[in-house]
DSSP file (Angstrom, degrees, kcal/mol; ACC not computed):
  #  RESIDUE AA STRUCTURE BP1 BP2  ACC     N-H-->O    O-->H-N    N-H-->O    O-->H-N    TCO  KAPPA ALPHA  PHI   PSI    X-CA   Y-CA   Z-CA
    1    1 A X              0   0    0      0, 0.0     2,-0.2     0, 0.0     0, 0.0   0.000 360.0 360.0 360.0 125.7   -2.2  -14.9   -1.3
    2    2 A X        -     0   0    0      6,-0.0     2,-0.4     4,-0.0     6,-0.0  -0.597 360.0-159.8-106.8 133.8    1.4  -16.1   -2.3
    3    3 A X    >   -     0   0    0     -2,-0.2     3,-2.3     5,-0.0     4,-0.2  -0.945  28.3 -88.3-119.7 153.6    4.2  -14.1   -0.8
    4    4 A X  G >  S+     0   0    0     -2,-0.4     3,-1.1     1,-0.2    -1,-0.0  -0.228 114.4  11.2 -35.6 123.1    8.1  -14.0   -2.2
    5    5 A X  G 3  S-     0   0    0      1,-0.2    -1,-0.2     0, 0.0     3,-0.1   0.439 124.1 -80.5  95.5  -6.1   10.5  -16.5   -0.9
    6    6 A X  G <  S+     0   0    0     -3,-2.3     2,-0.5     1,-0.3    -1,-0.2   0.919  95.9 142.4  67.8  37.7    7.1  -18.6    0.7
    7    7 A X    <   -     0   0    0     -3,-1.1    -1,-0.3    -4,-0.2     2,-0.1  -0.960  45.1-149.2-115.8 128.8    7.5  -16.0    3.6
    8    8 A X        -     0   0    0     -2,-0.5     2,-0.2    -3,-0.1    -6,-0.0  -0.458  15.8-125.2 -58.6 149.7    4.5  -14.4    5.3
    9    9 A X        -     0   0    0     -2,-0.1     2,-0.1     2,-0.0    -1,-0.0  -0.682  30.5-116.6 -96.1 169.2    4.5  -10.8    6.6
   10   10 A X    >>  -     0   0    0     -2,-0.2     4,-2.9     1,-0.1     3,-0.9  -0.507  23.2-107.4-101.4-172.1    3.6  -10.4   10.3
   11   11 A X  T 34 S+     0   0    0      1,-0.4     5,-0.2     2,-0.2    -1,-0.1   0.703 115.1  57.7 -82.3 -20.7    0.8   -8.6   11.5
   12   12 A X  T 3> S+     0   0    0      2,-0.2     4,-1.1     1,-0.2    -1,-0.4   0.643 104.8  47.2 -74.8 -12.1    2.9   -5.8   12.7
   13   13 A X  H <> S+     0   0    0     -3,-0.9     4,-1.2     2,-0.1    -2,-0.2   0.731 112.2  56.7-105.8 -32.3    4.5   -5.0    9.5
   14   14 A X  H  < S+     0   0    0     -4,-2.9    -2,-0.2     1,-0.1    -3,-0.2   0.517 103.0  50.2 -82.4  14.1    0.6   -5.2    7.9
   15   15 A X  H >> S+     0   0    0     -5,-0.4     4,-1.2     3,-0.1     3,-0.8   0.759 114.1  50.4 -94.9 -46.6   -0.8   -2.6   10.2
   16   16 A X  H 3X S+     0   0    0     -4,-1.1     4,-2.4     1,-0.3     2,-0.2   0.916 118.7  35.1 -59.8 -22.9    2.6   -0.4    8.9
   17   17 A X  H 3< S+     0   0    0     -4,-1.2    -1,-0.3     1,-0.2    -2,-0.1  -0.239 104.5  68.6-110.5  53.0    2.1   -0.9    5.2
   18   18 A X  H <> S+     0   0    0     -3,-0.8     4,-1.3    -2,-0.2    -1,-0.2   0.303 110.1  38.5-136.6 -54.0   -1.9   -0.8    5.1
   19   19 A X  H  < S+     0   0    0     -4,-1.2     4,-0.3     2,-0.2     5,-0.3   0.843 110.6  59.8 -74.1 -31.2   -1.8    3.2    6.1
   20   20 A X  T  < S+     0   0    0     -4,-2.4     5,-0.2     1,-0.2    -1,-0.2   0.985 109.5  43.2 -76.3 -35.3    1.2    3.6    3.8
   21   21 A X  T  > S+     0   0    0      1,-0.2     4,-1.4     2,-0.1    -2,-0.2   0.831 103.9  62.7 -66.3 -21.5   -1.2    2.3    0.7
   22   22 A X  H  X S+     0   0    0     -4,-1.3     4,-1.0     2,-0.2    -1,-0.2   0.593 110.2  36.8 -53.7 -27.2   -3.9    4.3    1.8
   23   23 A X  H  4 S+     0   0    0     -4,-0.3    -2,-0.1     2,-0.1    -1,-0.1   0.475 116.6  54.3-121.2  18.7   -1.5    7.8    1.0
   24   24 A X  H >> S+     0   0    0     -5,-0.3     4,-2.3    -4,-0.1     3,-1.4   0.605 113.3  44.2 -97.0 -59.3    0.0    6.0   -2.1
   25   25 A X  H 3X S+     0   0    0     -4,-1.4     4,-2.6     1,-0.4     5,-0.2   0.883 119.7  39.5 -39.9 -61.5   -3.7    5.6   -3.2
   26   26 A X  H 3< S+     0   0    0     -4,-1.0    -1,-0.4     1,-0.2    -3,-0.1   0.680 110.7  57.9 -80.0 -13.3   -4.6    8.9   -2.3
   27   27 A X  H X> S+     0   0    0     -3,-1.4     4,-2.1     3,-0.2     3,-1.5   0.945 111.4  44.4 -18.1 -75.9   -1.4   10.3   -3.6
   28   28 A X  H >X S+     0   0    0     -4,-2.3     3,-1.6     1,-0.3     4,-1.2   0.936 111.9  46.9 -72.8 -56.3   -2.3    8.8   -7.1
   29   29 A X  H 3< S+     0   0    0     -4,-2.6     4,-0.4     1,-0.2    -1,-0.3   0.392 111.0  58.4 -63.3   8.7   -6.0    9.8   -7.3
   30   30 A X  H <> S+     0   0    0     -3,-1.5     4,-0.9    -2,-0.7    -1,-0.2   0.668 113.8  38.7-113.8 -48.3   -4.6   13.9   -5.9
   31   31 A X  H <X S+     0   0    0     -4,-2.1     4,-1.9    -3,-1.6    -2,-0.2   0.912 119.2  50.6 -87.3 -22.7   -2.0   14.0   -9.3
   32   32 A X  H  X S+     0   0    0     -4,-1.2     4,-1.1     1,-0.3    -1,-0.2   0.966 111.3  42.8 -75.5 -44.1   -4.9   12.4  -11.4
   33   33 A X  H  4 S+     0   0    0     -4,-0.4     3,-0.3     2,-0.2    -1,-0.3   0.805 113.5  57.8 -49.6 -43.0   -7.4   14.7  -10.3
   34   34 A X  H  < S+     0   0    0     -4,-0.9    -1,-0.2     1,-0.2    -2,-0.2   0.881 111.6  40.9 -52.6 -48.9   -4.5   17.3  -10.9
   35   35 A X  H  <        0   0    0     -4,-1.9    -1,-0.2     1,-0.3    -2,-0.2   0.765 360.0 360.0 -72.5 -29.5   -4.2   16.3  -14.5
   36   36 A X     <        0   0    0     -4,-1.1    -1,-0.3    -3,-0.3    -2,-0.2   0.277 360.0 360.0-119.3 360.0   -7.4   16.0  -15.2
């Protein structure tokens, strides 16, 4: 997996942004559901 700039993120900053795509995910399947 290729990141911008050839920088890796550290492991502390994937622990933060792993829960925040779990409530964008569930976010988007909550308005689709909405819609639907």
């Amino acid at each position: 997996m290729e990141f911008p700039l050839g920088k890796r993120p550290e492991r502390a900053q994937e622990s933060v942004n792993l829960p925040h795509l779990a409530v964008l995910t569930t976010r988007v399947t909550y308005i689709q559901n909405c819609r639907s």
